[in-house]
C-alpha positions as CSV (number, residue, x, y, z in Angstrom):
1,X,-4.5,-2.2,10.6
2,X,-6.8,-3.7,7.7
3,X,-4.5,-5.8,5.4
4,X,-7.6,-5.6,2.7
5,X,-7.7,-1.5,3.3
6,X,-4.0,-1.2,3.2
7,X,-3.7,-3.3,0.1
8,X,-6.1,-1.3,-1.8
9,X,-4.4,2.1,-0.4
10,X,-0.8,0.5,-2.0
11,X,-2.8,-0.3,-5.0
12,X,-3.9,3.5,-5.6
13,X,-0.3,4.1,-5.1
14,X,0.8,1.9,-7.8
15,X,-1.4,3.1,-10.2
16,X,-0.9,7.0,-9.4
17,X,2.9,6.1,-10.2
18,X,2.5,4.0,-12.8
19,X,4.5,1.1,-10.8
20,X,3.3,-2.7,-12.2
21,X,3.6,-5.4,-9.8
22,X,6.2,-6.7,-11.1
23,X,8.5,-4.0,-10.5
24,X,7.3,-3.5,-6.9
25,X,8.1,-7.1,-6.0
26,X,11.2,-6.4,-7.4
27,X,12.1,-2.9,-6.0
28,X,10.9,-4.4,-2.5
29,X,12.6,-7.4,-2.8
30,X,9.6,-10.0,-2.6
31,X,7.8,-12.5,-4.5
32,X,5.1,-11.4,-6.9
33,X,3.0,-14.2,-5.6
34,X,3.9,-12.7,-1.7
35,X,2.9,-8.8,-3.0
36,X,0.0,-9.8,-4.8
37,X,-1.2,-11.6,-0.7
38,X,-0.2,-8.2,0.6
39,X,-1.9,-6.5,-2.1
40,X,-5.3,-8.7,-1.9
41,X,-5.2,-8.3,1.9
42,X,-4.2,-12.1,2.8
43,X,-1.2,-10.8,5.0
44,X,0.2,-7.9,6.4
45,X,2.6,-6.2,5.4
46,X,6.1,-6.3,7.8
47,X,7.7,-3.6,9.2
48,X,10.6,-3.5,6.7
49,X,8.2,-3.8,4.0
50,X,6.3,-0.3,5.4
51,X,9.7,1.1,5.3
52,X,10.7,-0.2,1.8
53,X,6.8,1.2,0.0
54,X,7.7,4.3,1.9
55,X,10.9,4.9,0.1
56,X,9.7,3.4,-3.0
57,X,6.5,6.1,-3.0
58,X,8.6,9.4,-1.3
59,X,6.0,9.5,1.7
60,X,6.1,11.3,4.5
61,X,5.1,10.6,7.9
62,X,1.8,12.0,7.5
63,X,1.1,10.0,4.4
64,X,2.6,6.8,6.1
65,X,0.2,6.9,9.0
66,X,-3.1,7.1,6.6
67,X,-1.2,4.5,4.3
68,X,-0.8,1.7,7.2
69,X,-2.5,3.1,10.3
70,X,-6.0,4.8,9.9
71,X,-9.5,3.4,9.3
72,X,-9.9,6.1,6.9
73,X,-8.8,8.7,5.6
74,X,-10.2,12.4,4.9
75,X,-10.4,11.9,1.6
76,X,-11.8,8.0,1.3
77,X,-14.9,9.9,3.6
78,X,-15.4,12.0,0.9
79,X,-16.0,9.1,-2.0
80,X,-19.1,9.1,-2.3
81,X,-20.5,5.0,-3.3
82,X,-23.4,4.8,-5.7
């Protein structure tokens, strides 16, 4: 797992659902200053905290495994970087 890929993957999720930072610290039970680690790819994120962003975001398995566990995904191959 790459905290710095994961972070930006939770990131993507925030904004797609409109969640602030503030209110995922809250909803997960954290510090802002701890998410904002997480987030920034300083540390990793626990195993209760994986279980807490995937009730939080509705995920499925599927979506959980691309979130924490793969390099990439299908669809960050297909950005294209100018």
């Amino acid at each position: 797992m790459e905290p710095e890929l994961v972070g930006e993957r939770v990131m993507k999720l925030m904004k797609e659902h409109k969640i602030a930072i503030e209110e995922l610290a809250d909803r997960m039970k954290i510090q802002v200053k701890v998410l904002k680690g997480k987030l920034e790819g300083k540390e990793e994120f626990y195993l209760n905290e994986m279980i807490k962003l995937r009730n939080i975001f509705e995920l499925d398995i599927k979506n959980c495994d691309e979130l924490f566990f793969q390099k990439t995904t299908e669809n960050e191959k297909n950005v294209v970087i100018k």
